[in-house]
N, CA, C and O atoms as a GROMACS GRO file, in nm:
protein
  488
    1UNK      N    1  11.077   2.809  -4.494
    1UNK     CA    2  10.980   2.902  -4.550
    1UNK      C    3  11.016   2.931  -4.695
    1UNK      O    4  11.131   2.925  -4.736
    2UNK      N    5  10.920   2.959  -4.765
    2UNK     CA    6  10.914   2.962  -4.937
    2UNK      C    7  11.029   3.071  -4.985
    2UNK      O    8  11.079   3.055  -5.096
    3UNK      N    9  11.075   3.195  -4.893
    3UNK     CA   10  11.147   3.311  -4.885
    3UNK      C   11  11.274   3.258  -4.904
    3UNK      O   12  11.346   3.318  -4.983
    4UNK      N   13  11.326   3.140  -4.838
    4UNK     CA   14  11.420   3.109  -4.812
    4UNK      C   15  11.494   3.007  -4.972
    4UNK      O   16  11.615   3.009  -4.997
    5UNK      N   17  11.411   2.944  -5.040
    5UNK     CA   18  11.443   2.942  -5.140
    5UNK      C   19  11.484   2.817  -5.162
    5UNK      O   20  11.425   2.742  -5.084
    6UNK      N   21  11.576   2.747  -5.249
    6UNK     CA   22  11.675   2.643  -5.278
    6UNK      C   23  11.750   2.581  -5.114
    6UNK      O   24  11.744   2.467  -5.068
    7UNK      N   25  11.817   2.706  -5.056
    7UNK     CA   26  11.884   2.665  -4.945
    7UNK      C   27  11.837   2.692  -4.820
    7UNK      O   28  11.900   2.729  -4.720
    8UNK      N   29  11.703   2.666  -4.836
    8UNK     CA   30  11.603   2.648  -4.709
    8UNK      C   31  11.583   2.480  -4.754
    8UNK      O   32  11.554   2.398  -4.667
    9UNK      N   33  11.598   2.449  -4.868
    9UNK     CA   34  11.523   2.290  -4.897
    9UNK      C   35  11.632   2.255  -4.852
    9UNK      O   36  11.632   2.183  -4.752
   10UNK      N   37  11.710   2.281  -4.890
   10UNK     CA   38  11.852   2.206  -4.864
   10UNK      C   39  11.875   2.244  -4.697
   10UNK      O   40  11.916   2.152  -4.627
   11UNK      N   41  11.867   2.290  -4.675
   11UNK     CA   42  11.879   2.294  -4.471
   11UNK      C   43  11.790   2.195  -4.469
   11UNK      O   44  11.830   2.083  -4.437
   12UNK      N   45  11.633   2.220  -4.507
   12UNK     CA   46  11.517   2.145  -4.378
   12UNK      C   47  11.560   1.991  -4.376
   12UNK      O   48  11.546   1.931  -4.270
   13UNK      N   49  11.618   1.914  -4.503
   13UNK     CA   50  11.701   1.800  -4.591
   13UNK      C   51  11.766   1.811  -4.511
   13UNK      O   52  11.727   1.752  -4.410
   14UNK      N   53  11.851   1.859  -4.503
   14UNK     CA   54  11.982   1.803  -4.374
   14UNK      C   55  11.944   1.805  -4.232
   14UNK      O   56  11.978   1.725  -4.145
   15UNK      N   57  11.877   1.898  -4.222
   15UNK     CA   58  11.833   1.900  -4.066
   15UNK      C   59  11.769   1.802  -4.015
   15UNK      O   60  11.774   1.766  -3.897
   16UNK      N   61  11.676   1.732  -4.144
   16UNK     CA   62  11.603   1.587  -4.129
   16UNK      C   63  11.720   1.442  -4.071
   16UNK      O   64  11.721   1.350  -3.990
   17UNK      N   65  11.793   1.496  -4.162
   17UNK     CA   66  11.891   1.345  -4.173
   17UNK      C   67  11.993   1.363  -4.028
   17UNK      O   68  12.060   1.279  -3.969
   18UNK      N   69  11.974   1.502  -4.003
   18UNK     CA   70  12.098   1.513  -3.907
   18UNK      C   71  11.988   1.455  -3.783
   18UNK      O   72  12.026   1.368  -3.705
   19UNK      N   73  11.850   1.515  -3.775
   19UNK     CA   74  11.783   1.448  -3.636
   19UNK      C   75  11.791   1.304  -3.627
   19UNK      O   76  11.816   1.238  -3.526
   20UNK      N   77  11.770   1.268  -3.728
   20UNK     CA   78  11.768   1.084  -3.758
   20UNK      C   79  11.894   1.054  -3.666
   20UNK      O   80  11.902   0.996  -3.557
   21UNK      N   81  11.992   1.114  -3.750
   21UNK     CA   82  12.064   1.026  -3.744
   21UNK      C   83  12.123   0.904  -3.743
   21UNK      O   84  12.109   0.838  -3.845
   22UNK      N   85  12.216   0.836  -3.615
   22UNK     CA   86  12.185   0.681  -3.628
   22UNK      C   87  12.064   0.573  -3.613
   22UNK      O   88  12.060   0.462  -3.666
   23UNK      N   89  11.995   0.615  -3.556
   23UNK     CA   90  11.853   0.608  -3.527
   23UNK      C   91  11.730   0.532  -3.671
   23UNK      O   92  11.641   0.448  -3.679
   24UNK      N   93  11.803   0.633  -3.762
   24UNK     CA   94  11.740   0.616  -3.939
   24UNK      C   95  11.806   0.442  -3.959
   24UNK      O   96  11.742   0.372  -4.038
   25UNK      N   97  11.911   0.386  -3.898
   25UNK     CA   98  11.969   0.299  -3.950
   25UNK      C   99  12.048   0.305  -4.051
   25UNK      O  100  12.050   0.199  -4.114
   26UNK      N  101  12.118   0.391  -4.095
   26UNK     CA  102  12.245   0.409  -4.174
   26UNK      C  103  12.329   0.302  -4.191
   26UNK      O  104  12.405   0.240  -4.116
   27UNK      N  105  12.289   0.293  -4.339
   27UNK     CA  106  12.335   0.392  -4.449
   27UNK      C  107  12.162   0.389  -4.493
   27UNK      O  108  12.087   0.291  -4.495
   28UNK      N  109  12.139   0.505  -4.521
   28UNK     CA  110  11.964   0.538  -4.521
   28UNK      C  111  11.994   0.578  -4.711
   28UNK      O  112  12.080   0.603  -4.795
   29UNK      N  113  11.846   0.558  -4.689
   29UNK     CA  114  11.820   0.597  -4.852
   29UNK      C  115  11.705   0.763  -4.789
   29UNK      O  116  11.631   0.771  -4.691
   30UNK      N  117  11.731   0.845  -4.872
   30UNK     CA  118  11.680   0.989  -4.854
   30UNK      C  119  11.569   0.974  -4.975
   30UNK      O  120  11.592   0.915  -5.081
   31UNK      N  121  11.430   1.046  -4.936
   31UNK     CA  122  11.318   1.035  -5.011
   31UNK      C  123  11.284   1.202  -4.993
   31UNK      O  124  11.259   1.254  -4.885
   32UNK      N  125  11.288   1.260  -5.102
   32UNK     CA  126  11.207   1.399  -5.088
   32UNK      C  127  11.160   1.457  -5.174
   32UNK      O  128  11.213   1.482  -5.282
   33UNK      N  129  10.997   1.503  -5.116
   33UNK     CA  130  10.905   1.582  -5.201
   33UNK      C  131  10.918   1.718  -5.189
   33UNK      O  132  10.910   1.769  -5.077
   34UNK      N  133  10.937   1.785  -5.291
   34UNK     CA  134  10.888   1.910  -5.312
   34UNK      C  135  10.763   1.965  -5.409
   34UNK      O  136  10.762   1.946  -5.531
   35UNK      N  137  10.700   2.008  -5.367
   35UNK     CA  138  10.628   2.134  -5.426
   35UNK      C  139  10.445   2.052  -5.419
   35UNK      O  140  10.427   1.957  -5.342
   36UNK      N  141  10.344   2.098  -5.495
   36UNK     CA  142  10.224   2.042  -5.502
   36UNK      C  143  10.193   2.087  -5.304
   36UNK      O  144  10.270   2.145  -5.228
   37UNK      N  145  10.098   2.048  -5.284
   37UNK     CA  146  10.028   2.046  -5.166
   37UNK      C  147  10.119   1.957  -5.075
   37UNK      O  148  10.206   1.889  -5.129
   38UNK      N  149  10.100   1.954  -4.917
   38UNK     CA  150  10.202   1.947  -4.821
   38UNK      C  151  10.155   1.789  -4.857
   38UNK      O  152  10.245   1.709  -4.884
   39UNK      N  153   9.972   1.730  -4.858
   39UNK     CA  154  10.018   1.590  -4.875
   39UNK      C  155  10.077   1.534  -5.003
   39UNK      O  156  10.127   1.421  -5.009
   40UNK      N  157  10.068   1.619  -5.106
   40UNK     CA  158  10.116   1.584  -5.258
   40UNK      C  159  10.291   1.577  -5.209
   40UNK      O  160  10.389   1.520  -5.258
   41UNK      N  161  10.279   1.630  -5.138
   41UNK     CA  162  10.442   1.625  -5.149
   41UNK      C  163  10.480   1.511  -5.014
   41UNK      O  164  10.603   1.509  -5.022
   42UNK      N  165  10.461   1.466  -4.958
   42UNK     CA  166  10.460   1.426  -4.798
   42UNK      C  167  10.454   1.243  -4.928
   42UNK      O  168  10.532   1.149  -4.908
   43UNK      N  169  10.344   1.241  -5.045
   43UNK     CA  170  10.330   1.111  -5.132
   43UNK      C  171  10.445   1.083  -5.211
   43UNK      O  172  10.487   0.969  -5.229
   44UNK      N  173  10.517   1.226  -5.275
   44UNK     CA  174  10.664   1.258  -5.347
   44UNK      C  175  10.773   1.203  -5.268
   44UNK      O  176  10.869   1.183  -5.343
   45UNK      N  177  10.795   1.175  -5.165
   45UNK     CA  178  10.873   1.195  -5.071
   45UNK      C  179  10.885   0.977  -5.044
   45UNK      O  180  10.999   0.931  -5.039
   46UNK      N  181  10.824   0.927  -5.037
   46UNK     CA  182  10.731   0.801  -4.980
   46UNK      C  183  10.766   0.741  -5.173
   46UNK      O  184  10.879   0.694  -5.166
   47UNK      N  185  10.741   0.734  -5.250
   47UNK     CA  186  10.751   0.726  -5.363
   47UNK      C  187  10.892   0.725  -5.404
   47UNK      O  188  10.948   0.620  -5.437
   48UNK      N  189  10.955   0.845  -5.404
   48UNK     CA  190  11.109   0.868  -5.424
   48UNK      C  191  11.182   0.733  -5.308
   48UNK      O  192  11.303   0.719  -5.328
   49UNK      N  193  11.151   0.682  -5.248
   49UNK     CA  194  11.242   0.599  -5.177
   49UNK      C  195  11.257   0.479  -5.293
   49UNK      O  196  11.364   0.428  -5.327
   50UNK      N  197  11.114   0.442  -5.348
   50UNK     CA  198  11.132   0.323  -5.460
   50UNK      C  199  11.252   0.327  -5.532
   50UNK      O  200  11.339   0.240  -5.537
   51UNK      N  201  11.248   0.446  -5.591
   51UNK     CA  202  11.381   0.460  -5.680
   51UNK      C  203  11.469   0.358  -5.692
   51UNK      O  204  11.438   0.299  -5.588
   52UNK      N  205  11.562   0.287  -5.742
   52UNK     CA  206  11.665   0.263  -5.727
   52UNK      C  207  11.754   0.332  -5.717
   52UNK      O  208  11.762   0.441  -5.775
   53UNK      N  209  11.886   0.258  -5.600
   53UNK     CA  210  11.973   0.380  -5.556
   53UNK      C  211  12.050   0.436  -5.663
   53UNK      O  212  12.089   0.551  -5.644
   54UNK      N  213  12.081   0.380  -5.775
   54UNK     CA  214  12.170   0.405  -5.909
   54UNK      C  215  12.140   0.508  -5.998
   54UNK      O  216  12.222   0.555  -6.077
   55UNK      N  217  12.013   0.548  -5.986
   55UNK     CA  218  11.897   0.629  -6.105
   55UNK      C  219  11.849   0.737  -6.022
   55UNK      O  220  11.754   0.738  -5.944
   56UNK      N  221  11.968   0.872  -6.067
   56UNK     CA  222  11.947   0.989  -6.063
   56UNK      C  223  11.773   1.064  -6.110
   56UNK      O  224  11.708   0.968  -6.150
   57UNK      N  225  11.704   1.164  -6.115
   57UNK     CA  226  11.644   1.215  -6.152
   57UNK      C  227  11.639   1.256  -6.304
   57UNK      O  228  11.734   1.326  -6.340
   58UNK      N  229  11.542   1.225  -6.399
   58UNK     CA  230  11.625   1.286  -6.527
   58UNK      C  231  11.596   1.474  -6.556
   58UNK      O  232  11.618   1.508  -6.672
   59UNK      N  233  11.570   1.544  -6.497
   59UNK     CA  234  11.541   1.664  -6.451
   59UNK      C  235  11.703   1.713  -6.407
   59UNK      O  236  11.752   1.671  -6.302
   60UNK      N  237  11.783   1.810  -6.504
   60UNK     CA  238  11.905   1.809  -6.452
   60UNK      C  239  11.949   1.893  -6.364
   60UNK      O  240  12.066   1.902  -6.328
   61UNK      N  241  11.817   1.987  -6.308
   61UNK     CA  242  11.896   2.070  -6.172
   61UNK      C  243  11.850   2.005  -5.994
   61UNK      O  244  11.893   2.015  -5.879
   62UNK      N  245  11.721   1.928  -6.082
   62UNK     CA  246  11.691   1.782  -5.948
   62UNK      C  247  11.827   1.705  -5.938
   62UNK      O  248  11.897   1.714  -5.837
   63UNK      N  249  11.868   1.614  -6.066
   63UNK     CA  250  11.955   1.516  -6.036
   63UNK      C  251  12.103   1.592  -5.982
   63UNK      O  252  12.182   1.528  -5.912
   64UNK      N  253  12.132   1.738  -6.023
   64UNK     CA  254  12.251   1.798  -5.945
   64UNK      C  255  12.227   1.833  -5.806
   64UNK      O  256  12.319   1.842  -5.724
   65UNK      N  257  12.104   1.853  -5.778
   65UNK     CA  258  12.102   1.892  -5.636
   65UNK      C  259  12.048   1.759  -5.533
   65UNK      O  260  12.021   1.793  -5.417
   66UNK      N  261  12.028   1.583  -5.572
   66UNK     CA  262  12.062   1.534  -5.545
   66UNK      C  263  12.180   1.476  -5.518
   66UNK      O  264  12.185   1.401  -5.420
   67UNK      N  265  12.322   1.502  -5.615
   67UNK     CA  266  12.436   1.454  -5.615
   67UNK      C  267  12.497   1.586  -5.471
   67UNK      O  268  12.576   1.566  -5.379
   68UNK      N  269  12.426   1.705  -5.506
   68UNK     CA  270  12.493   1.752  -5.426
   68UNK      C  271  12.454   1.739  -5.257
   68UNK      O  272  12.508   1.799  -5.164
   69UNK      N  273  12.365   1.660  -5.254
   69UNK     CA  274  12.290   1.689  -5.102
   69UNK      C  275  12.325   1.572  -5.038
   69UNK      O  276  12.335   1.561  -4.916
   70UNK      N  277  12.350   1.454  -5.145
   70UNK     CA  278  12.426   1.298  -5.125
   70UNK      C  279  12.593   1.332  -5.061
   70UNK      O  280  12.624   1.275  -4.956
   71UNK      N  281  12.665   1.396  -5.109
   71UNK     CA  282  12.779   1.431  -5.115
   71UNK      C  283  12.756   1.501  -4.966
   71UNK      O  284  12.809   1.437  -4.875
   72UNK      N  285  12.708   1.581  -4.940
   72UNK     CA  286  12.689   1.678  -4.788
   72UNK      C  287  12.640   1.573  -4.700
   72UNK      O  288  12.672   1.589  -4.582
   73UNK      N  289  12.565   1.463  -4.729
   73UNK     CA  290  12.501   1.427  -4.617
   73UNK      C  291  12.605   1.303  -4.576
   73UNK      O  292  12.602   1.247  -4.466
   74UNK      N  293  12.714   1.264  -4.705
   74UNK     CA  294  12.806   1.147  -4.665
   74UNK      C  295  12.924   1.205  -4.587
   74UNK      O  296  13.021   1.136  -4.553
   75UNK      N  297  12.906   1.375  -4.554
   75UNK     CA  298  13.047   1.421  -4.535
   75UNK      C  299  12.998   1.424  -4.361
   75UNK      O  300  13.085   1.434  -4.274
   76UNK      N  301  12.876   1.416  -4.332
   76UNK     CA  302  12.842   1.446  -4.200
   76UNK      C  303  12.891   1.363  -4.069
   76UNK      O  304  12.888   1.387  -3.949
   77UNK      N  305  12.936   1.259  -4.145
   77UNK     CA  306  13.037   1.133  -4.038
   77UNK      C  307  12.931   1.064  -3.926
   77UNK      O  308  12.952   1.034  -3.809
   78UNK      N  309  12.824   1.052  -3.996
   78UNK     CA  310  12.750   0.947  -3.918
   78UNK      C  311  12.770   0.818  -3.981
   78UNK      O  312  12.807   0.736  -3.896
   79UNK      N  313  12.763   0.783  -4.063
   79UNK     CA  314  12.844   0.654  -4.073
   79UNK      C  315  12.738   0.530  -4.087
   79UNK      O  316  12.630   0.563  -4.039
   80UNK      N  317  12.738   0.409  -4.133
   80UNK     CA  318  12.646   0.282  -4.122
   80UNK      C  319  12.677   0.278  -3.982
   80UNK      O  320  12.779   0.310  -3.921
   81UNK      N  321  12.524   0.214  -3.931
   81UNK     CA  322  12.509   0.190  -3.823
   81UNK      C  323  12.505   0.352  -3.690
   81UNK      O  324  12.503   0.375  -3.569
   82UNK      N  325  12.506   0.395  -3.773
   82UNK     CA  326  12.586   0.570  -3.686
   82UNK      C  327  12.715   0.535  -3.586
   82UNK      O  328  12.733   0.563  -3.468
   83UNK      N  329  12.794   0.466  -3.679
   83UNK     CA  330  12.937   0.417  -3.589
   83UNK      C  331  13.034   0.529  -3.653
   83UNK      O  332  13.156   0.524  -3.646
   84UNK      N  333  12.984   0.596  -3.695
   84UNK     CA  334  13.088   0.675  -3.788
   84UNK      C  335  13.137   0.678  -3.916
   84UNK      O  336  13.112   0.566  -3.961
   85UNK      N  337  13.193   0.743  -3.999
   85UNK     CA  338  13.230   0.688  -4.123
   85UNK      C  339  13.183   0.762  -4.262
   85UNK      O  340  13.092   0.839  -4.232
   86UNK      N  341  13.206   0.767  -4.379
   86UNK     CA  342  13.178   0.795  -4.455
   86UNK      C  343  13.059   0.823  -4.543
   86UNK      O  344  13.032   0.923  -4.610
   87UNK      N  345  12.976   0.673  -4.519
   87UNK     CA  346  12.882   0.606  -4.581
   87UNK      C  347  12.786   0.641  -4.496
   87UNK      O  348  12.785   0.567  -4.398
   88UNK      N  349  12.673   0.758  -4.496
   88UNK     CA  350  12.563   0.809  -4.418
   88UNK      C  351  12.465   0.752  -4.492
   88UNK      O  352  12.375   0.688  -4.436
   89UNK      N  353  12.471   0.770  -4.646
   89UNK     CA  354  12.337   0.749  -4.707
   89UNK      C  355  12.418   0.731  -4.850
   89UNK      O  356  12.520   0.771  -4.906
   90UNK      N  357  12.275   0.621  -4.878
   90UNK     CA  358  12.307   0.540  -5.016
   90UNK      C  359  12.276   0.611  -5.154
   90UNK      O  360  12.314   0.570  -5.264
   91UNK      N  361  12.177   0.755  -5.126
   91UNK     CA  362  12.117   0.795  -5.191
   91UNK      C  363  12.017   0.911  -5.160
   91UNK      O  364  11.970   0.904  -5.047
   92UNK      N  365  11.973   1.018  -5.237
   92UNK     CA  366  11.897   1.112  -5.224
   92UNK      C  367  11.821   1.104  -5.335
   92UNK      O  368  11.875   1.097  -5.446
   93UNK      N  369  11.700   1.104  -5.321
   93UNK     CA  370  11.655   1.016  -5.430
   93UNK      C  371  11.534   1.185  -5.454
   93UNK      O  372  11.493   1.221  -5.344
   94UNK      N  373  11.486   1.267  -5.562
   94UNK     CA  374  11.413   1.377  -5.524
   94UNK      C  375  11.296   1.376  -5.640
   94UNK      O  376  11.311   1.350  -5.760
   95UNK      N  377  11.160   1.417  -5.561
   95UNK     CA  378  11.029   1.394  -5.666
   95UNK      C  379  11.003   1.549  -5.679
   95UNK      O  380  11.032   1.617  -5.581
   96UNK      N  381  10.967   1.592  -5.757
   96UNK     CA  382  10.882   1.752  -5.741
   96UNK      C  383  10.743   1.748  -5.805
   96UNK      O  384  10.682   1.656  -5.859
   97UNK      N  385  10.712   1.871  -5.784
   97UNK     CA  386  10.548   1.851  -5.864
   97UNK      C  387  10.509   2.018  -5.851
   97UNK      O  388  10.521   2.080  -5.746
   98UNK      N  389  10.460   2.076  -5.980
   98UNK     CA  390  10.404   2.228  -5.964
   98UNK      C  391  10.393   2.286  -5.831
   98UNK      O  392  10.375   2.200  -5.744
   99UNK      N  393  10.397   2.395  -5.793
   99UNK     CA  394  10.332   2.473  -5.653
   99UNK      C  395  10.343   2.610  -5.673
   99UNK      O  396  10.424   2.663  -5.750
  100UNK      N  397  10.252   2.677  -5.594
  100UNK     CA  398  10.275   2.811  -5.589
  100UNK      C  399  10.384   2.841  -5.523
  100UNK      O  400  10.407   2.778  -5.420
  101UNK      N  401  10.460   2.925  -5.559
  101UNK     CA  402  10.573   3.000  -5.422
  101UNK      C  403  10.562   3.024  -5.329
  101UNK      O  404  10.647   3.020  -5.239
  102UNK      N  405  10.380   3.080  -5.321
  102UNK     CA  406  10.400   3.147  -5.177
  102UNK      C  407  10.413   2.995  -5.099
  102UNK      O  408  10.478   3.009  -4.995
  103UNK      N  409  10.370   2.862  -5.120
  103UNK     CA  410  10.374   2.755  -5.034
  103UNK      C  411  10.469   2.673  -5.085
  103UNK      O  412  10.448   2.603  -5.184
  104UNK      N  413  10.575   2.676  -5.025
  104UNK     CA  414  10.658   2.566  -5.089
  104UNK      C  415  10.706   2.446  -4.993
  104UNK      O  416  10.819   2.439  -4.945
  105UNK      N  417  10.604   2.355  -4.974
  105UNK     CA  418  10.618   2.248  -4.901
  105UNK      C  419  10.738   2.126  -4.922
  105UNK      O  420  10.734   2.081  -5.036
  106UNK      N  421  10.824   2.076  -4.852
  106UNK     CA  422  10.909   1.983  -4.867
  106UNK      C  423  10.910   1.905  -4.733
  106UNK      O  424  10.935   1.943  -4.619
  107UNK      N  425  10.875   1.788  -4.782
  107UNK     CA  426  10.872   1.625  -4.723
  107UNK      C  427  11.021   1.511  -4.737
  107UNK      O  428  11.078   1.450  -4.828
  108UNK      N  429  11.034   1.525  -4.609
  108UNK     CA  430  11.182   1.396  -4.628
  108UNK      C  431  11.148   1.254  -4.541
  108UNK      O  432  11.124   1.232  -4.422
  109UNK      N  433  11.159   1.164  -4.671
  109UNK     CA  434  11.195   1.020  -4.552
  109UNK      C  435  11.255   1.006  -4.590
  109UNK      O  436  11.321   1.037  -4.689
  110UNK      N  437  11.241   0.892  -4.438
  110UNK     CA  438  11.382   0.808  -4.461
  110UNK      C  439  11.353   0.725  -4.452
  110UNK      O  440  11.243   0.702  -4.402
  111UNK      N  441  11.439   0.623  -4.497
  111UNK     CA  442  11.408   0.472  -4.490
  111UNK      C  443  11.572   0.399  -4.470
  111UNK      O  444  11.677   0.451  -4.508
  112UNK      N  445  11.559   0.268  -4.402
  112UNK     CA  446  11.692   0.234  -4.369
  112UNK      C  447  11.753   0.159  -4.523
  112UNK      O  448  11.711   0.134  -4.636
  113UNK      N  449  11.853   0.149  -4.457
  113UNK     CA  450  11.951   0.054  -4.556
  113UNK      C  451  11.840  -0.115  -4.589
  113UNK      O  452  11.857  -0.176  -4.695
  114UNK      N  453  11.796  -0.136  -4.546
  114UNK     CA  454  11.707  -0.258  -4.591
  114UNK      C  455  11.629  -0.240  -4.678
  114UNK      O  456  11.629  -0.345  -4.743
  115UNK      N  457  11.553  -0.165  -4.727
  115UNK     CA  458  11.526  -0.110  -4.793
  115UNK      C  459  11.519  -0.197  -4.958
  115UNK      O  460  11.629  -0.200  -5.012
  116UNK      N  461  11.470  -0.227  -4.992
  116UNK     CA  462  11.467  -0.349  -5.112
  116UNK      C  463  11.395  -0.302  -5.236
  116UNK      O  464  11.322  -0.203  -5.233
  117UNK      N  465  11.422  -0.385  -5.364
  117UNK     CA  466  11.394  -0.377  -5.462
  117UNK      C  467  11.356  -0.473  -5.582
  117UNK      O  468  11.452  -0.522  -5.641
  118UNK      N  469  11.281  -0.494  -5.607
  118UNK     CA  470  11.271  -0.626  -5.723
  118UNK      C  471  11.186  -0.600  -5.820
  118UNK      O  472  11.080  -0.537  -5.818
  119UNK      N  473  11.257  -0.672  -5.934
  119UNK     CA  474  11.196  -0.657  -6.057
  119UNK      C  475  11.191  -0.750  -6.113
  119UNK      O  476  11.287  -0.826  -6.116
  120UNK      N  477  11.049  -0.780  -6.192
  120UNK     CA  478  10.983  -0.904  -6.232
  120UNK      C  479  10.951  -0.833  -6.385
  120UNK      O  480  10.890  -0.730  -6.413
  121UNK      N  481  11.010  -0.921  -6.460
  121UNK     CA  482  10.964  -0.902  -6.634
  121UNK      C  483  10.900  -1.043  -6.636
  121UNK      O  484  10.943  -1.148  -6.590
  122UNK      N  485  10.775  -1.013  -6.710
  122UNK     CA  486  10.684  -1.133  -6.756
  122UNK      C  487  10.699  -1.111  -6.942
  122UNK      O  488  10.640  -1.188  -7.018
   0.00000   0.00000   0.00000
Protein backbone atom coordinates (compact mmCIF):
# COMPACT_ATOMS: atom_id res chain seq x y z
CA UNK A 1 0.00 0.00 0.00
CA UNK A 2 1.17 3.65 -1.04
CA UNK A 3 1.37 4.38 3.12
CA UNK A 4 3.91 2.03 3.33
CA UNK A 5 6.36 3.80 1.22
CA UNK A 6 10.01 2.79 -0.17
CA UNK A 7 9.90 -0.39 2.16
CA UNK A 8 6.61 -1.66 1.12
CA UNK A 9 8.30 -1.72 -2.64
CA UNK A 10 11.02 -3.30 -1.32
CA UNK A 11 8.95 -6.14 0.65
CA UNK A 12 6.26 -6.69 -2.27
CA UNK A 13 10.07 -7.19 -4.50
CA UNK A 14 11.17 -9.70 -2.25
CA UNK A 15 8.12 -11.34 -1.46
CA UNK A 16 7.85 -11.80 -5.35
CA UNK A 17 11.24 -13.44 -5.70
CA UNK A 18 10.89 -15.31 -2.46
CA UNK A 19 7.34 -17.02 -3.96
CA UNK A 20 9.25 -17.83 -7.20
CA UNK A 21 11.69 -19.04 -5.93
CA UNK A 22 13.40 -22.06 -7.55
CA UNK A 23 10.60 -22.37 -9.71
CA UNK A 24 11.73 -18.65 -11.49
CA UNK A 25 14.79 -20.79 -12.66
CA UNK A 26 17.62 -19.14 -10.90
CA UNK A 27 19.74 -17.21 -11.32
CA UNK A 28 16.65 -14.88 -12.52
CA UNK A 29 16.94 -11.49 -13.85
CA UNK A 30 14.35 -9.11 -11.63
CA UNK A 31 12.13 -6.62 -13.79
CA UNK A 32 10.24 -3.84 -11.85
CA UNK A 33 7.74 -1.17 -12.49
CA UNK A 34 6.89 1.45 -10.38
CA UNK A 35 4.56 4.21 -10.46
CA UNK A 36 2.15 5.45 -13.69
CA UNK A 37 -1.05 3.24 -13.79
CA UNK A 38 -1.02 -0.55 -12.56
CA UNK A 39 -0.80 -1.43 -16.51
CA UNK A 40 1.88 1.42 -17.12
CA UNK A 41 3.71 -0.15 -14.63
CA UNK A 42 2.88 -4.07 -15.03
CA UNK A 43 4.74 -2.60 -19.17
CA UNK A 44 7.84 -0.99 -16.77
CA UNK A 45 8.35 -4.12 -15.27
CA UNK A 46 8.31 -6.49 -18.84
CA UNK A 47 10.65 -3.79 -20.41
CA UNK A 48 13.19 -3.52 -17.47
CA UNK A 49 14.04 -7.27 -18.06
CA UNK A 50 15.66 -6.06 -21.64
CA UNK A 51 18.15 -4.23 -19.81
CA UNK A 52 21.36 -5.61 -19.85
CA UNK A 53 22.45 -7.24 -16.70
CA UNK A 54 25.64 -4.75 -16.42
CA UNK A 55 23.62 -1.28 -16.82
CA UNK A 56 22.40 0.07 -13.65
CA UNK A 57 19.62 2.76 -13.89
CA UNK A 58 21.05 6.24 -14.54
CA UNK A 59 18.56 7.77 -11.88
CA UNK A 60 20.83 7.54 -8.71
CA UNK A 61 18.37 6.60 -5.94
CA UNK A 62 16.77 3.85 -8.66
CA UNK A 63 20.30 2.51 -9.47
CA UNK A 64 21.06 2.40 -5.35
CA UNK A 65 18.01 0.76 -4.57
CA UNK A 66 18.63 -1.70 -7.28
CA UNK A 67 22.19 -2.54 -5.98
CA UNK A 68 20.55 -2.72 -2.81
CA UNK A 69 17.61 -5.16 -3.50
CA UNK A 70 20.29 -7.31 -5.81
CA UNK A 71 22.48 -7.67 -2.74
CA UNK A 72 19.21 -8.84 -0.40
CA UNK A 73 17.87 -11.02 -2.90
CA UNK A 74 21.56 -12.87 -3.47
CA UNK A 75 21.74 -13.19 0.39
CA UNK A 76 18.38 -15.25 0.40
CA UNK A 77 20.31 -18.69 -0.44
CA UNK A 78 18.21 -19.85 -3.14
CA UNK A 79 20.83 -20.32 -5.32
CA UNK A 80 20.97 -21.28 -9.45
CA UNK A 81 18.79 -23.83 -10.06
CA UNK A 82 17.24 -23.22 -6.30
CA UNK A 83 20.08 -25.73 -5.20
CA UNK A 84 21.24 -23.20 -2.94
CA UNK A 85 23.95 -20.77 -3.02
CA UNK A 86 24.78 -17.37 -3.45
CA UNK A 87 23.83 -16.51 -6.95
CA UNK A 88 19.75 -15.96 -6.73
CA UNK A 89 19.66 -13.29 -9.32
CA UNK A 90 21.76 -11.74 -11.99
CA UNK A 91 20.17 -8.51 -11.63
CA UNK A 92 17.39 -6.04 -10.54
CA UNK A 93 16.90 -4.19 -13.25
CA UNK A 94 14.08 -0.94 -12.12
CA UNK A 95 11.73 1.34 -14.58
CA UNK A 96 9.58 4.17 -12.88
CA UNK A 97 7.20 6.57 -14.38
CA UNK A 98 5.12 9.69 -12.59
CA UNK A 99 2.08 8.59 -10.20
CA UNK A 100 0.01 9.93 -7.73
CA UNK A 101 0.77 8.73 -4.10
CA UNK A 102 -2.36 7.94 -3.24
CA UNK A 103 -1.76 4.85 -5.98
CA UNK A 104 1.45 3.57 -5.99
CA UNK A 105 1.45 0.53 -8.11
CA UNK A 106 4.57 -1.88 -8.40
CA UNK A 107 4.95 -4.78 -10.95
CA UNK A 108 7.78 -7.56 -10.67
CA UNK A 109 8.95 -10.12 -13.27
CA UNK A 110 10.78 -12.45 -13.57
CA UNK A 111 12.42 -13.99 -16.09
CA UNK A 112 14.95 -16.95 -15.96
CA UNK A 113 18.59 -17.02 -16.42
CA UNK A 114 18.07 -17.67 -20.31
CA UNK A 115 17.09 -14.78 -20.79
CA UNK A 116 19.14 -13.23 -23.89
CA UNK A 117 20.41 -10.30 -25.54
CA UNK A 118 21.71 -9.11 -28.91
CA UNK A 119 22.90 -6.33 -30.55
CA UNK A 120 23.05 -5.58 -34.18
CA UNK A 121 24.89 -2.23 -35.44
CA UNK A 122 24.21 -1.66 -39.17
Amino acid sequence: KPADGIEGVKNAILTAVKDAGPNACPPMVVGVGIGGTFEKCALLAKKALTRPVDERSSIPYVKELEEELLATINRLGIGPGGLGGSTTALAVNIDTYPTHIAGLPVAVNICCHVNRHCVREL
